[in-house]
C-alpha positions as CSV (number, residue, x, y, z in Angstrom):
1,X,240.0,-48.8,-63.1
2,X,242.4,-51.2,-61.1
3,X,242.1,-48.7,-57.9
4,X,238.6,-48.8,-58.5
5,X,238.2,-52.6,-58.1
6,X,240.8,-53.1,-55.3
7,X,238.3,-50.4,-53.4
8,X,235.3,-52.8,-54.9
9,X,236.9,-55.5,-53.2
10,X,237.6,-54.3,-50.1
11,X,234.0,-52.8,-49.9
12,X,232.6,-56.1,-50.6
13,X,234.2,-57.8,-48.3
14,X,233.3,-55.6,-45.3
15,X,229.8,-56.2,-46.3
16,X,230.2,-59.6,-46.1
17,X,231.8,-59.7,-42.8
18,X,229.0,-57.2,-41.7
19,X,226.3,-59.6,-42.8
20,X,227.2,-62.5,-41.7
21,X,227.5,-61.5,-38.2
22,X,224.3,-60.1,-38.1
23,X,221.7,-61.8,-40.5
24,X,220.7,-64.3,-37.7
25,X,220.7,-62.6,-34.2
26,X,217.2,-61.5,-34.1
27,X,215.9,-64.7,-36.0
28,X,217.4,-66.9,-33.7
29,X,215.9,-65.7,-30.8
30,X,212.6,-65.3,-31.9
31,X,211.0,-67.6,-29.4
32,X,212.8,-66.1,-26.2
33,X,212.5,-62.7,-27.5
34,X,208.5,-63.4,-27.4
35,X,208.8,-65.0,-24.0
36,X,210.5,-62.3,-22.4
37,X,209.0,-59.6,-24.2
38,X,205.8,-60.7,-22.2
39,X,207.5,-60.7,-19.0
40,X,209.7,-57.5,-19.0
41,X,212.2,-57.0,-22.1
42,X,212.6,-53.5,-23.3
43,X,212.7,-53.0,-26.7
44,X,215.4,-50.9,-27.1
45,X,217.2,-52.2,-24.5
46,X,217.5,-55.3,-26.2
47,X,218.4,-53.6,-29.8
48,X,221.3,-51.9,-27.8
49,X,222.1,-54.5,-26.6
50,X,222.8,-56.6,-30.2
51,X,224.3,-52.7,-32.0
52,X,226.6,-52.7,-28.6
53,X,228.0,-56.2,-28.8
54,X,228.3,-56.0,-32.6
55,X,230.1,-52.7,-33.0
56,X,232.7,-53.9,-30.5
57,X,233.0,-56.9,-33.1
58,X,233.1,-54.7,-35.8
59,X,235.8,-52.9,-34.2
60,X,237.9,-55.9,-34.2
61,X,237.5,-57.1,-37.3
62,X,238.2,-53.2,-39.0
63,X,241.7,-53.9,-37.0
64,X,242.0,-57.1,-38.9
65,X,241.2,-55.4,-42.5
66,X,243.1,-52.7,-41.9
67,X,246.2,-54.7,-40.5
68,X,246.0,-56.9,-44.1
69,X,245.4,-53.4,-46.1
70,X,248.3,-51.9,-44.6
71,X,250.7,-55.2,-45.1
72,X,249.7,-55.2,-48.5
73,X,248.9,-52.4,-50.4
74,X,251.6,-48.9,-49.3
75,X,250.4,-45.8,-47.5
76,X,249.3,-43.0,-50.3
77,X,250.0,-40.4,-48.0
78,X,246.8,-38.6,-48.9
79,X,246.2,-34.6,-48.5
80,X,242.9,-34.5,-46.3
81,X,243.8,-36.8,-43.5
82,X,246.1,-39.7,-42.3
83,X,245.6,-42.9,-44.4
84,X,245.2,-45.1,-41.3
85,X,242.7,-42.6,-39.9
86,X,240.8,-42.1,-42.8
87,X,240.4,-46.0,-43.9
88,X,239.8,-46.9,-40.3
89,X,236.9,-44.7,-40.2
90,X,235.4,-46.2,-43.7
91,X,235.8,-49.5,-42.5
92,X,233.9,-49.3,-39.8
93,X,231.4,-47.5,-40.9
94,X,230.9,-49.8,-44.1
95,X,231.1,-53.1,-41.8
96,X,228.6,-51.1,-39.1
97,X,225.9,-50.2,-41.9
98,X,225.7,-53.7,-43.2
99,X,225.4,-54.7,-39.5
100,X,222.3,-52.8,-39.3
101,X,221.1,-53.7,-42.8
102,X,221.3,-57.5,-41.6
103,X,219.5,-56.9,-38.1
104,X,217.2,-55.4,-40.3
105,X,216.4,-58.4,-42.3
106,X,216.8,-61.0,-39.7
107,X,214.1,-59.0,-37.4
108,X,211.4,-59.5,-41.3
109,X,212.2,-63.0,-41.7
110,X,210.6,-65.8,-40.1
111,X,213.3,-68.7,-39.6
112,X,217.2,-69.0,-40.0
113,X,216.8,-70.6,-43.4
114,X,215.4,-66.9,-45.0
115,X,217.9,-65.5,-43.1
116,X,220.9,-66.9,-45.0
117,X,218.8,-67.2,-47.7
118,X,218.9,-63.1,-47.8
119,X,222.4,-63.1,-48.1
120,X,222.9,-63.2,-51.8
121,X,219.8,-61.4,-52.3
122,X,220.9,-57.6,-50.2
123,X,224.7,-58.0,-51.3
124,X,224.1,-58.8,-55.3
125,X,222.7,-55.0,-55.6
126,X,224.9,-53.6,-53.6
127,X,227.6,-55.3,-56.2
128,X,225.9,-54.2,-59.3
129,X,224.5,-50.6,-57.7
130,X,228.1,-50.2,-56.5
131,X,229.5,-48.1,-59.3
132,X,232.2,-49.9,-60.4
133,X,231.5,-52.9,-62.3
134,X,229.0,-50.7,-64.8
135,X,228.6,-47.0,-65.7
136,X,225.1,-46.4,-64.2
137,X,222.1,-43.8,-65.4
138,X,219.3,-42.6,-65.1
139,X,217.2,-44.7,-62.6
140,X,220.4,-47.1,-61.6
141,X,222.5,-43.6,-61.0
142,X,219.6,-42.7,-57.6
143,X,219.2,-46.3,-56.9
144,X,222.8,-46.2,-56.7
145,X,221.9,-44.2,-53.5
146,X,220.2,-46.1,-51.4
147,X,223.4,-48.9,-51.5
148,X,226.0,-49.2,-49.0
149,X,228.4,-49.8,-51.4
150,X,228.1,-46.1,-53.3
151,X,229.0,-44.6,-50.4
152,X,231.6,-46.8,-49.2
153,X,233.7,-46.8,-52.3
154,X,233.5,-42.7,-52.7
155,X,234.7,-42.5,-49.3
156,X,237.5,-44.8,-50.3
157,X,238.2,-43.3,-53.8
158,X,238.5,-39.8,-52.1
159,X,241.3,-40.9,-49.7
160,X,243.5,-43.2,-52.7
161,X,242.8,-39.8,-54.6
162,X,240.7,-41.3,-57.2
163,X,240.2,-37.9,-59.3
164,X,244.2,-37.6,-59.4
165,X,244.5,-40.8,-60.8
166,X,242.1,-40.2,-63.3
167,X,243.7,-36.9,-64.2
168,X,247.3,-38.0,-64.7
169,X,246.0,-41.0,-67.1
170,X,244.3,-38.5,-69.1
171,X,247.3,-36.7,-69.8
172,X,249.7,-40.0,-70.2
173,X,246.1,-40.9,-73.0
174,X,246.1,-44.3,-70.9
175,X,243.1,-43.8,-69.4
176,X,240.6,-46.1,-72.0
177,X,237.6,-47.1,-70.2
178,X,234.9,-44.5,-68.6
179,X,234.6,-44.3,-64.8
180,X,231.1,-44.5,-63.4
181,X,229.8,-41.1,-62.4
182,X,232.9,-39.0,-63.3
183,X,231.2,-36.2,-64.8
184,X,227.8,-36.0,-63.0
185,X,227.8,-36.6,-59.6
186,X,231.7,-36.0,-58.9
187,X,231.9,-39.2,-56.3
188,X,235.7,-38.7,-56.2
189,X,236.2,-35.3,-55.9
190,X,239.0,-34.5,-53.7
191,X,237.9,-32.5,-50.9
192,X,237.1,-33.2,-47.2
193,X,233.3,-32.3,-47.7
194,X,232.8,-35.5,-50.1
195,X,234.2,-37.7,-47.8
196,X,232.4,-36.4,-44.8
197,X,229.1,-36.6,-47.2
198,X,230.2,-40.3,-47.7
199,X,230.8,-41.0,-44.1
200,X,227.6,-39.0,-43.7
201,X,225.7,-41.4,-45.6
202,X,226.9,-44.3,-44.3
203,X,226.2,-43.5,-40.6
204,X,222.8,-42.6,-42.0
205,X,222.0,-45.7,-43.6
206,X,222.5,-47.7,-40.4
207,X,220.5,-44.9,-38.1
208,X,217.2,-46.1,-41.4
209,X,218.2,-49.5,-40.5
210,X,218.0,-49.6,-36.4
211,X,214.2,-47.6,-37.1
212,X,212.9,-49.9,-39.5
213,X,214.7,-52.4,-37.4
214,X,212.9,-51.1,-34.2
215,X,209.4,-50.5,-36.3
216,X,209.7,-54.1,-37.2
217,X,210.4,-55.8,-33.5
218,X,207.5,-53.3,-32.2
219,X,205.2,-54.4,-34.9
220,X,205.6,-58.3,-33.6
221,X,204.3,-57.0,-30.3
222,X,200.9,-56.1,-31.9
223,X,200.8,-59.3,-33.7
């Protein structure tokens, strides 16, 4: 449960960070954007040009995280790949879907207030749907799904070697509280295929968010 929560935290915070940086850039430039887009402005060009800018930041700051991760917490040497490699890749992928997820929201709201009005709103389910904090069923286990979070903190649990863990504090009869989806849907199994599936996810959850995104930014065009 400890692992669990440090990987909660970390997850959390990259969705913050991801957030933040995004929820205002289309908002902001509303006004221009409608000016422009009369003139010349391609769509996509101009959606590029905000994923483009904002990757590159989110490449920086995954150096940051991973610089404090690695000061803090020691290497666990896992089996399927190198620990820096394989956090690295989570990172950015967690901090890049939230990205998308806040461009998203920022192109369906109207002003900057919304805007960081949203905030608590998209990141309170992806706390509660995350996994960790409750044991989720039923219609909370698929809704589970459609969060960030989920995704983010299998990928993670499969590199600290969640399922090990979990295993050893069996044996030692330490292990007290029950771990959310341990039996069912096998989010920590060790093996390369569930972390690709996780990284798979999350690269698919920001490829739904630039579409609805786009669908959104074309849809003000009609308007």
């Amino acid at each position: 449960p400890l692992a669990l929560k440090t990987l909660f935290v970390f997850t959390c915070a990259q969705l913050w960070v991801g957030f933040a940086c995004s929820l205002q850039e289309i908002v902001k430039e509303s006004a221009i954007y409608q000016r422009e887009r009369l003139v010349n402005l391609g769509l996509l060009p101009y959606l590029f040009s905000k994923i483009l800018v904002l990757a590159a930041l989110a490449f920086l700051q995954t150096i940051v995280i991973i610089c404090v991760i690695f000061w803090r917490f020691t290497d666990q040497q896992p089996e399927l790949m190198t620990w820096l490699i394989g956090f690295f890749i989570t990172t950015f992928l967690t901090i890049f879907a939230a990205i998308n997820l806040g461009l998203l929201i920022s192109a369906g709201v109207n002003n900057i207030t919304q805007a960081n009005s949203a905030l608590p709103l998209i990141l309170i389910p992806q706390i509660i749907f995350a996994g960790v904090l409750f044991n989720l069923e039923g219609l909370g286990k698929y809704l589970s799904w459609l969060m960030i979070s989920r995704w983010s903190i299998g990928a993670y649990g499969v590199l600290v070697e969640v399922e090990a863990m979990i295993a050893e504090a069996k044996e030692q009869n330490t292990f007290k509280l029950p771990l959310p989806f341990e039996d069912t849907n096998q989010v920590y199994q060790l093996s390369i295929n569930n972390l690709l599936l996780n990284w798979g996810l999350l690269i698919l959850h920001s490829l739904i968010y630039f579409l609805l995104t786009y669908w959104l930014q074309k849809r003000k065009d009609i308007l």
